[in-house]
C-alpha atoms as one frame of an Amber mdcrd trajectory, in Angstrom:
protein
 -24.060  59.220  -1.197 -21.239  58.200   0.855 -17.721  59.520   0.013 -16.368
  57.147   2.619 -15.544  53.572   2.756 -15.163  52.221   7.033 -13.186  49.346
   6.769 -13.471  46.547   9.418 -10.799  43.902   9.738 -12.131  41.021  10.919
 -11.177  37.700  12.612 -14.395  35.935  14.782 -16.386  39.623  15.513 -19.482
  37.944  14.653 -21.087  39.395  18.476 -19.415  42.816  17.628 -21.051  43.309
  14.494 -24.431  42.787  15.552 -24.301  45.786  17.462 -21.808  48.162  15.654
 -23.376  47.898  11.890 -26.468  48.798  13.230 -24.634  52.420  14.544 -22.570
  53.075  11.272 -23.268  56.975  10.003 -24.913  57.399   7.093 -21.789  59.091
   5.668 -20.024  56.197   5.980 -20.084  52.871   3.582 -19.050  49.836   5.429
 -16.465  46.871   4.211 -15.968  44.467   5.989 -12.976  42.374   5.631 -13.091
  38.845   6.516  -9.406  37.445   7.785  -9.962  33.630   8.372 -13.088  34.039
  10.767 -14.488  30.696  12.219 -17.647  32.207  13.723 -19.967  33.375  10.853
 -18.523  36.889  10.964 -19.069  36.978   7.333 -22.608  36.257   7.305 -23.537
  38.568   9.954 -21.991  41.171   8.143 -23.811  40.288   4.865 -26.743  39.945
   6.610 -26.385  43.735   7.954 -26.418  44.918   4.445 -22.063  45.257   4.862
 -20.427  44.928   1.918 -17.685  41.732   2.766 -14.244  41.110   1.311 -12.619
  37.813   2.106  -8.847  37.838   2.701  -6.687  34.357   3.224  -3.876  36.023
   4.795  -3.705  36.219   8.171  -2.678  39.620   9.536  -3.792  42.609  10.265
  -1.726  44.397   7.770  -3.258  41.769   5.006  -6.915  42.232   5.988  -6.144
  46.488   6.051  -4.841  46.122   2.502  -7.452  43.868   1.196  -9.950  46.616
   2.392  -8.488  49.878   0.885  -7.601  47.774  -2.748 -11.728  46.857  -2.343
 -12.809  50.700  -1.507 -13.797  52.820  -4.072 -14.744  55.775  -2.786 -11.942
  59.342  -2.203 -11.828  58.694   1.532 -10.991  55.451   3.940 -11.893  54.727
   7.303 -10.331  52.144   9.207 -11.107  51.308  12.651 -11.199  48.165  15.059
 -14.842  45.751  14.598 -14.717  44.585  18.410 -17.140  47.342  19.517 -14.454
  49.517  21.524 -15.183  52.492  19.448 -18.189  54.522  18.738 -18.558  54.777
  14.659 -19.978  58.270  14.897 -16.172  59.816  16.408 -15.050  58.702  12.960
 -17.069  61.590  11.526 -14.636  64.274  12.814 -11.884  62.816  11.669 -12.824
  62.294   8.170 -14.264  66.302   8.622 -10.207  66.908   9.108  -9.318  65.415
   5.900 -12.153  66.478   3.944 -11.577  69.970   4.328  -8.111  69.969   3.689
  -7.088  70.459   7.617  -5.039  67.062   7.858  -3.604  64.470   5.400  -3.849
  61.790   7.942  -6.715  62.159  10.964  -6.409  59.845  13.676  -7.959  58.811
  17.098  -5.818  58.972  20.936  -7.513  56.483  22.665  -9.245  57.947  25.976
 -10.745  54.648  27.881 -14.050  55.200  29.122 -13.229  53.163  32.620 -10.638
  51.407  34.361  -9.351  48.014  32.826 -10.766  48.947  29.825  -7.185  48.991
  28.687  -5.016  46.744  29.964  -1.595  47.790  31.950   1.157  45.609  29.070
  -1.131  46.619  26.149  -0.851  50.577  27.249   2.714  50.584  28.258   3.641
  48.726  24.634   1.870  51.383  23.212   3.225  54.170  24.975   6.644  53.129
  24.237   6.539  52.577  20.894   4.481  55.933  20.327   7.732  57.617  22.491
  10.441  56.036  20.278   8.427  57.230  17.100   8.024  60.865  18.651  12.060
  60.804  19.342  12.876  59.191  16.290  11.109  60.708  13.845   9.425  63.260
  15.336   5.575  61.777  15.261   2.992  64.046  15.567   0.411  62.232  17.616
   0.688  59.883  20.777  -1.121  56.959  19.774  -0.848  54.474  16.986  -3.457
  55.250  15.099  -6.272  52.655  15.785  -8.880  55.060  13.963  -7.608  56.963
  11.428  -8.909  58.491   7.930  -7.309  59.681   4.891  -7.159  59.877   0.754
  -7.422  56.348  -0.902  -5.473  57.605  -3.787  -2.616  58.754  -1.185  -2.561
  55.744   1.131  -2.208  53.401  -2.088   0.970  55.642  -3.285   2.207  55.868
   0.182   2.833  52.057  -0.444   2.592  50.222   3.159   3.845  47.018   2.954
   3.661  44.865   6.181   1.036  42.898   6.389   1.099  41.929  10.194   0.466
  43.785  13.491   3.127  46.167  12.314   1.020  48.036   9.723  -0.054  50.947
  11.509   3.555  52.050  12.532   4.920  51.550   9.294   1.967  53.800   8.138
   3.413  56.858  10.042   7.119  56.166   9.787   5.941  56.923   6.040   3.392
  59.479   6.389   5.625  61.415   8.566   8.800  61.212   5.989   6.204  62.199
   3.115   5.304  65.139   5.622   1.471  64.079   5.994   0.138  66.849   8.229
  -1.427  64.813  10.944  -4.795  65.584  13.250  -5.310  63.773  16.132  -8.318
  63.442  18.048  -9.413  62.169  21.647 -11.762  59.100  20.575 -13.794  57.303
  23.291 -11.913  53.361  23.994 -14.939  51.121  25.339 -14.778  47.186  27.047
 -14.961  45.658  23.666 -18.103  43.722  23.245 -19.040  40.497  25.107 -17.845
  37.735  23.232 -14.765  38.356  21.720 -11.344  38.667  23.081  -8.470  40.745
  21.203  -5.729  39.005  19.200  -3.090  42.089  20.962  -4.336  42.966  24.161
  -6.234  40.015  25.151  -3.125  38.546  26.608   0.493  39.146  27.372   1.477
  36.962  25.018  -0.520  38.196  21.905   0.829  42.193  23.575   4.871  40.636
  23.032   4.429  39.241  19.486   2.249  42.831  18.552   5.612  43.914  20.079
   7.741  41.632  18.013   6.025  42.636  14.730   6.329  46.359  15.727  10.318
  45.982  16.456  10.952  44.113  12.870   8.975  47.713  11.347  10.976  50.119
  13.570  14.743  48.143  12.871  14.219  48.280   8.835
């Protein structure tokens, strides 16, 4: 049986999920979190045999949280449901944590071909990954799009925004509750025909990412 629940928050990935569910390990035990979807992401999911967890909240942070309260199993998964990942890479990553290696295992996006990334999306990331190294002395170089750990410990660790700014609010805490970290290179693919991405889909969903990032950083 699975000792690990992949969460997927979701807004309109209905295309995605056709694909990617079909690909999901064995090891793995998928929830799917629904965050205000318009396109029948839901039902696709269901349809896929994916468990589905409906949260009203928009946010990232909101549809993160609403996954990891629904998991039950020792060890959570989270990574993006547009298709620019491959589902097995999670596998090494939880290997990290289950053995005791790593606290907190998480992905460095490597894009697979050019534009796969765009320029403002990268050079956001890269500077908020470079203020977080300075600051606080982060041990990886990305911000943690895939990335596995305890349930137990990411419930006590006790992230609380519920926006784009989740995942570097995760390590400001992990690192000052000295998580040992493992980062791993992780495949970043075109995500999949059909859906565009609520950060990097534009320069003005990249600035208000930003803008939610700078409210975590200044607290």
């Amino acid at each position: 049986m699975p000792d690990c629940d992949l969460i997927l928050p979701c807004r309109d990935e209905a295309a995605a999920l056709r694909a990617l569910l079909s690909r999901i390990p064995p090891d793995l035990s998928v929830i799917v979190v629904d965050n205000g979807s318009t396109d029948g992401t839901a039902d696709v999911a269901r349809a896929l045999g994916a468990r589905v967890v409906h949260e009203a909240t928009p946010g990232y942070g909101a549809a993160v949280q609403a996954g990891l309260l629904a998991a039950t199993n020792t060890y959570v998964a989270f990574m993006d449901a547009d298709g620019s990942f491959d589902p097995d890479e999670v596998l090494p990553l939880l290997a990290e944590v289950r053995a005791g290696r790593a606290d907190l295992a998480v992905g460095r996006r490597r894009p697979v071909s050019r534009g796969v990334w765009p320029w403002h999306a990268r050079a956001g990331n890269a500077l908020i990954v470079a203020w977080l190294r300075r600051r606080i002395h982060l041990d990886a170089h990305d911000i943690a799009p895939l990335r596995v750990c305890r349930r137990e410990a990411l419930l006590a660790l006790d992230v609380r925004d519920r926006r784009f700014g989740y995942p570097v609010e995760l390590l400001q805490k992990a690192t000052a509750s000295g998580w040992r970290f493992s980062e791993h290179d992780v495949s970043y693919h075109p995500r999949a025909e059909g859906t565009r991405s609520k950060v990097s889909g534009s320069v003005t969903g990249t600035v208000r990412t930003a803008r939610d990032f700078a409210k975590v950083l200044s607290r």
